[in-house]
C-alpha positions as CSV (number, residue, x, y, z in Angstrom):
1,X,60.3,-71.9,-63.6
2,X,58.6,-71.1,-67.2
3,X,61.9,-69.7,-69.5
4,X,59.9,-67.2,-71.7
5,X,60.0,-67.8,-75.2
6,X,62.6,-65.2,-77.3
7,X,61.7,-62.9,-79.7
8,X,61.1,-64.6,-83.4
9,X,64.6,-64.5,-85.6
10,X,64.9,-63.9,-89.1
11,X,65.1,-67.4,-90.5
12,X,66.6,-67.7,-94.4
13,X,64.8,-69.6,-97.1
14,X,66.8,-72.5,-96.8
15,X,65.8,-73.1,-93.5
16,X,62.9,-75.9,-93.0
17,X,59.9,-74.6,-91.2
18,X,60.3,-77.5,-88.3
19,X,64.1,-76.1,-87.5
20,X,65.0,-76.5,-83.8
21,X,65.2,-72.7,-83.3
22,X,67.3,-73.2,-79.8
23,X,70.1,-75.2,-81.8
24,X,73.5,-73.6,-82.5
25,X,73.5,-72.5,-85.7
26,X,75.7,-73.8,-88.1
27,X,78.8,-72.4,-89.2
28,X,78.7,-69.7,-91.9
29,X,74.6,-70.1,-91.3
30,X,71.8,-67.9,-90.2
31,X,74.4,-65.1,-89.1
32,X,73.1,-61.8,-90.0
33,X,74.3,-58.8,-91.4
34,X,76.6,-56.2,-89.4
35,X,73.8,-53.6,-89.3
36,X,71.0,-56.4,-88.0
37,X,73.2,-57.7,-85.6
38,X,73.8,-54.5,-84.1
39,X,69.9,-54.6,-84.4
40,X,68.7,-57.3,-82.6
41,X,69.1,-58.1,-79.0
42,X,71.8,-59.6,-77.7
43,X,71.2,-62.9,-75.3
44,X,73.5,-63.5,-72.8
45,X,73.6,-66.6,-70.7
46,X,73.3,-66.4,-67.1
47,X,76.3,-67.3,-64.9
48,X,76.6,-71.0,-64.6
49,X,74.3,-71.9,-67.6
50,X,75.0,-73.5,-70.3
51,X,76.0,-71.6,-73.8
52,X,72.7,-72.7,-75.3
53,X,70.1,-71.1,-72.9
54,X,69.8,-67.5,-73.5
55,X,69.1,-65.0,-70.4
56,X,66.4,-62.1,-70.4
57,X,66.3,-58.6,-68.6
58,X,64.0,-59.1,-65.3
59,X,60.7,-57.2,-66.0
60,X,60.7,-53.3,-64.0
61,X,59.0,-53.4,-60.8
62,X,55.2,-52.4,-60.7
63,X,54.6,-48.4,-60.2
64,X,52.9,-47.9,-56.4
65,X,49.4,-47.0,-56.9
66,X,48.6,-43.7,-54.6
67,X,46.8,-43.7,-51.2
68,X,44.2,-40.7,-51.6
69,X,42.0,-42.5,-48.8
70,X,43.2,-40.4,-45.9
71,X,42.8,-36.6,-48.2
72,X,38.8,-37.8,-49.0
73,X,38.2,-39.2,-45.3
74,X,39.7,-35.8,-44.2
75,X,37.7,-33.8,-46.6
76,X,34.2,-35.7,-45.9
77,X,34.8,-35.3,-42.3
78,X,35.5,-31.8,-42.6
79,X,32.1,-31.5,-44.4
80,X,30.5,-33.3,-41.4
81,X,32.1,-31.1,-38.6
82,X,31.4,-27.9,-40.4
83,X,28.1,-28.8,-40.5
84,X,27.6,-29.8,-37.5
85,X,29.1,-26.9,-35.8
86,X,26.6,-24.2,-37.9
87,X,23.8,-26.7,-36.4
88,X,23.8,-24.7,-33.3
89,X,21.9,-27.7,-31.4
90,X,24.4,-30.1,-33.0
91,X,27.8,-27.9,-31.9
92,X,28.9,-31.0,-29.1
93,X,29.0,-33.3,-32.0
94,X,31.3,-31.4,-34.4
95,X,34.7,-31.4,-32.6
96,X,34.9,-35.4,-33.2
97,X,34.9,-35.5,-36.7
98,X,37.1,-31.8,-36.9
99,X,39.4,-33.1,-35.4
100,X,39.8,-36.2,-37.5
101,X,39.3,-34.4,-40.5
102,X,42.6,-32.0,-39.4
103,X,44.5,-35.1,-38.5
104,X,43.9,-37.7,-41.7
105,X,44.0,-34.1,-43.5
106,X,47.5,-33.3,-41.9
107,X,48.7,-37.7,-42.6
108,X,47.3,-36.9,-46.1
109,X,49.6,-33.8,-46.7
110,X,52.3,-35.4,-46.0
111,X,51.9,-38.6,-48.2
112,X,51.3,-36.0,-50.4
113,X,54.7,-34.9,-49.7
114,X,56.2,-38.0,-49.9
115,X,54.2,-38.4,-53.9
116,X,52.2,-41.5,-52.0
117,X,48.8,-39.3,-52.9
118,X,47.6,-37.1,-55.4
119,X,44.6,-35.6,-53.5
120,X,46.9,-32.8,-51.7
121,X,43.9,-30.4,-51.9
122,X,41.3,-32.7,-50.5
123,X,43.7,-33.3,-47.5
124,X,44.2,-29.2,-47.2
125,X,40.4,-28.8,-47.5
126,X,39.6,-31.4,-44.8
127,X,42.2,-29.5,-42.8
128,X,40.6,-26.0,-43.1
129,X,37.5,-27.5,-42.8
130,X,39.0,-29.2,-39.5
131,X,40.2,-26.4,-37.9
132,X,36.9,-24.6,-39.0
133,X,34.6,-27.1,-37.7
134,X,36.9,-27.2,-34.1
135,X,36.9,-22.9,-34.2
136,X,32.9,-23.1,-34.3
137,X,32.6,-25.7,-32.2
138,X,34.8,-24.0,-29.5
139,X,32.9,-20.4,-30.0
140,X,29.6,-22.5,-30.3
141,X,30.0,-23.7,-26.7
142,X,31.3,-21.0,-25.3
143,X,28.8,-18.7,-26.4
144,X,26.3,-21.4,-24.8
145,X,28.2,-21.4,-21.9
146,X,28.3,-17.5,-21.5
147,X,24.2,-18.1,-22.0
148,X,24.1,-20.7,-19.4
149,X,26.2,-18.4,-17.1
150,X,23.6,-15.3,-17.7
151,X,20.9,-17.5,-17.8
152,X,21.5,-19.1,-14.1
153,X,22.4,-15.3,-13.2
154,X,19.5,-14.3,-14.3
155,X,17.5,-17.1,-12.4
156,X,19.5,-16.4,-9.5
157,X,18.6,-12.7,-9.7
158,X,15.3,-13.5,-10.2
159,X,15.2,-15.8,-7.4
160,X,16.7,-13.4,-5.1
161,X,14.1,-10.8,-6.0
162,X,11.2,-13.1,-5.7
163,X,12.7,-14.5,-2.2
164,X,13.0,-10.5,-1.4
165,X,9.6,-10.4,-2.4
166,X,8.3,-13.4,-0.6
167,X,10.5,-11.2,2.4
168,X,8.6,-8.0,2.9
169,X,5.4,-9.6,2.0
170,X,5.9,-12.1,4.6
171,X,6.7,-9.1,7.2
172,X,3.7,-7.2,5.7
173,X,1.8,-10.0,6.2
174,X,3.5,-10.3,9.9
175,X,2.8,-6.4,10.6
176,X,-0.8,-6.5,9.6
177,X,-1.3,-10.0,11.9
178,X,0.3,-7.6,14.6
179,X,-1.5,-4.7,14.0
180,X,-4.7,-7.5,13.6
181,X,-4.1,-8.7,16.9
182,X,-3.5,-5.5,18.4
183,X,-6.9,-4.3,17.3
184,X,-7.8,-7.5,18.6
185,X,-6.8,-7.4,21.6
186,X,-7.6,-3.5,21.8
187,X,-11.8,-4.5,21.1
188,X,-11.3,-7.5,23.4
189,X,-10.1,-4.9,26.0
190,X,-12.5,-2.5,24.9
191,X,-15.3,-4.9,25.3
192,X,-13.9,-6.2,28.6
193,X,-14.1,-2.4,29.9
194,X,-17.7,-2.1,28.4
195,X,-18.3,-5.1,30.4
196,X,-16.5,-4.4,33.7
197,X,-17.9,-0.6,33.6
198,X,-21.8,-2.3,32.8
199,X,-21.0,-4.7,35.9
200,X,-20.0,-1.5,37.8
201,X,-22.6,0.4,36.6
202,X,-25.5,-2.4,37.7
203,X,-23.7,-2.7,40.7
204,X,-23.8,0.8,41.2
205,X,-27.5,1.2,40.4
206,X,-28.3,-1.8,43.3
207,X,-28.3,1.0,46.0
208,X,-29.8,1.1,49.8
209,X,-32.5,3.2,50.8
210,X,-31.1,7.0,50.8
211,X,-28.3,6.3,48.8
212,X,-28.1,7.9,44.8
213,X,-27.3,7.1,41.3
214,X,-26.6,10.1,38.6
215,X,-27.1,8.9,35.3
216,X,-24.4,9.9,32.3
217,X,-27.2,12.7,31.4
218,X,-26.4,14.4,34.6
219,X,-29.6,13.0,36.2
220,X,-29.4,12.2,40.1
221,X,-32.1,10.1,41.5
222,X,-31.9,9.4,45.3
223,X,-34.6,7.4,47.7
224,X,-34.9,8.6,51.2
225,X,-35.4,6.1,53.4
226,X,-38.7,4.9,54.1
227,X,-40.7,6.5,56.5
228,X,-44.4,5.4,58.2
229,X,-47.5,7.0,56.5
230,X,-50.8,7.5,58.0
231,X,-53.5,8.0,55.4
232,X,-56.0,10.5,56.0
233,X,-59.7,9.7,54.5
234,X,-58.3,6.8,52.7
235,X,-59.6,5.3,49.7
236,X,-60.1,1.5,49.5
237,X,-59.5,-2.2,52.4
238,X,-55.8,-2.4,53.6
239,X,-54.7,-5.4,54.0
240,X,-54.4,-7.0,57.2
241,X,-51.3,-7.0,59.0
242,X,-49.6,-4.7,56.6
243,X,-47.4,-1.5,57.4
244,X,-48.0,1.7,55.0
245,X,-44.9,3.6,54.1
246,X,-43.8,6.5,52.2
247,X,-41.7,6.6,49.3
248,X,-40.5,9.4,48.6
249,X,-37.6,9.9,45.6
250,X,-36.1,13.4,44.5
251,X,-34.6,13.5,40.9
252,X,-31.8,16.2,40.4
253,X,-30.5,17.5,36.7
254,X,-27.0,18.3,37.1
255,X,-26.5,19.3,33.6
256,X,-26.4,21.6,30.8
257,X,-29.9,20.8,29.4
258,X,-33.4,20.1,30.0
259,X,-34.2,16.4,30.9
260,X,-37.6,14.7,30.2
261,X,-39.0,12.4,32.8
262,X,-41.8,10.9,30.6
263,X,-42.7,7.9,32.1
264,X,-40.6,7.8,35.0
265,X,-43.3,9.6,37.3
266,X,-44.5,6.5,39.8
267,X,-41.8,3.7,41.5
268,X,-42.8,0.2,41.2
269,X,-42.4,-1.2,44.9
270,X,-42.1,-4.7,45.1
271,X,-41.3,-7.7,47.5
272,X,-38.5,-10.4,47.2
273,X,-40.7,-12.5,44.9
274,X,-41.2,-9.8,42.6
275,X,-44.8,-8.8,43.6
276,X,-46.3,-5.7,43.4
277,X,-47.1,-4.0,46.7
278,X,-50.4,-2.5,47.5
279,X,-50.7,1.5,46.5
280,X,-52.0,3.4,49.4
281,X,-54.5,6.4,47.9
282,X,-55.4,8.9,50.4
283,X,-57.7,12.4,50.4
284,X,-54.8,14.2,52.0
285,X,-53.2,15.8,49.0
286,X,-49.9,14.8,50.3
287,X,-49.1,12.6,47.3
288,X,-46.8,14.1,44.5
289,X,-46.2,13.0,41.1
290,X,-42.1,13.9,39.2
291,X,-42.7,17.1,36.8
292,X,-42.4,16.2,33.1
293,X,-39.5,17.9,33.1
294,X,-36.7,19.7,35.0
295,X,-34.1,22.3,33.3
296,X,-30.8,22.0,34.7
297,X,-29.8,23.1,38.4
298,X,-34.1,22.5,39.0
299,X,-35.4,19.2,41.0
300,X,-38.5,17.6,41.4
301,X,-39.5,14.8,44.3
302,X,-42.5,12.4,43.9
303,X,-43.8,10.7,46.8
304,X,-46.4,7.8,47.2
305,X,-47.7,5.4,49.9
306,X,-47.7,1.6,50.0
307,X,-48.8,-1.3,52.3
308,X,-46.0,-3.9,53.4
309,X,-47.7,-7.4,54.2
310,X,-46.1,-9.3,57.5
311,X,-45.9,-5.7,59.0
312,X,-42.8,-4.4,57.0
313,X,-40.7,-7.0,58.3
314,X,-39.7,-8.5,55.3
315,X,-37.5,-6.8,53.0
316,X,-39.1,-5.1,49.5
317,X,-37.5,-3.3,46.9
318,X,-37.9,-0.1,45.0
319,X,-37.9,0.4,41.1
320,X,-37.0,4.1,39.6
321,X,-37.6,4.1,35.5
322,X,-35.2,6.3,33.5
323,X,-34.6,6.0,29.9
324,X,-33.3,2.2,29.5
325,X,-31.4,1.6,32.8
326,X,-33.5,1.4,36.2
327,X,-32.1,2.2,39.9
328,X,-33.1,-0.1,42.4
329,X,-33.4,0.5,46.2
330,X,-33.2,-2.9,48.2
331,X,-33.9,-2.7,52.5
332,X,-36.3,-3.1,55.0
333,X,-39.0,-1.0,56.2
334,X,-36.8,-0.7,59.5
């Protein structure tokens, strides 16, 4: 251990310069006035040492320096949360910092209490800033989470509407497929009654001989059945072997207005192959042709001859023209 050096003492003129200043002064020597003595320090020896070796006052403890860490820490963060709470797409990141900024503000306050920091209003700042940056923060994400609320309401809503939508579109769309189907099926049945009533109606003009047809005009045509003819002064070779029969076929309007027979005034008598028979043309005046026209409630009969090959045995067919549909008489001479 270093002793530290005393304080320089008044040394007289008598003194030599190389005096041991830690001898014990002589008697009647170096001893100073009242006044200086009350003056200078006084040295007092330590317990246990030796009257020679003077003692000092210890030196006074170092002053603590103050921690003003936590108050700047608080304040900066406070800053940084504030900040991050206005930035509205930054909100989720300010509570961290706020709240670290309110607790080093609130450890700051009270070394600042304590007189361990000077930086008391850093530390209150970064605690206002704190609670600041936690109140935005908080109102930040609840006004986003009011928004996500209204805006999945609103998607719901619109959802809802669109599936409603979707809903009576899909049962419009059913209704006309229905209705489609029904007309469908209506024309189908329609057709199917066109076609059943034409099959009826081609049936029904495949008669016998003396049977009749009335067309939809009100026309009836009937064929009586056929009857042997023997021309008088006749005109022309019969074949041989052949039967000559009459045709005769009596038209009756049984409507309200006049009915043409243009081109409907001669049959067309034929055989089962399709073959025209042979026209038998007399003198006798006993042929008759349809009039051109008959008025409703009149009549008109034409009548003709014609020569059957094989002697009328086989069977032959007779051909009445009216508008677009033709009557057929099917049979045997008989």
């Amino acid at each position: 251990m270093t002793t530290p050096a005393p304080p320089e003492s008044p040394q007289s003129a008598e003194d030599p310069a190389d005096a041991n200043p830690w001898a014990s002064p002589n008697p009647g020597q170096g001893e100073a006035p009242v006044q200086d003595q009350a003056a200078a320090p006084a040295f007092t020896p330590a317990p246990g040492e030796g009257p020679g070796v003077p003692y000092w006052q210890p030196y006074p403890a170092p002053v603590q320096q103050p921690r003003n860490g936590l108050g700047i820490a608080a304040m900066v963060l406070g800053i940084i949360g504030a900040l991050f709470g206005l930035a509205l797409i930054l909100f989720w990141l300010s509570w961290l910092p706020s709240l670290l900024a309110v607790i080093f503000g609130g450890i700051g306050l009270s070394l600042a209490r304590k007189d361990l920091a000077t930086n008391r209003a850093m530390a209150l700042a970064g605690v206002i800033l704190g609670v600041t940056g936690l109140l935005i923060s908080a109102g930040t994400g609840a006004f986003f989470a009011v928004r996500v609320h209204q805006v999945n309401e609103d998607r719901r809503t619109y959802e809802n509407e669109a599936r409603a939508r979707a809903e009576i579109a899909a049962k419009a769309a059913e209704e006309r497929a229905a209705k489609e189907r029904d007309r469908v099926e209506a024309e189908l049945a329609r057709l199917e009654a066109e076609k059943a009533k034409k099959a009826a109606d081609e049936k029904a003009r495949h008669l016998s001989f003396g049977e009749s047809y009335t067309y939809a005009d009100g026309l009836k045509v009937t064929m009586a059945k056929p009857e042997p003819y023997v021309p008088d002064g006749f005109f022309g070779d019969i074949p041989k072997n052949s039967k000559i029969i009459e045709v005769r076929i009596t038209v009756v309007n049984t409507g309200s207005e006049e009915l043409s027979l243009y081109g409907s005034g001669s049959p067309f008598v034929k055989n089962t192959k399709g073959n025209l028979m042979y026209h038998v043309i007399d003198g006798s005046g006993r042929m008759q042709f349809l009039a051109n026209a008959v008025a409703p409630g009149q009549d008109s009969t034409a009548l003709s001859a014609y020569a059957l090959p094989n002697g009328g045995a086989d069977p032959f067919y007779v051909e009445f023209h009216y508008g677009t549909k033709t009557v057929t008489w099917t049979g045997s001479a008989g």
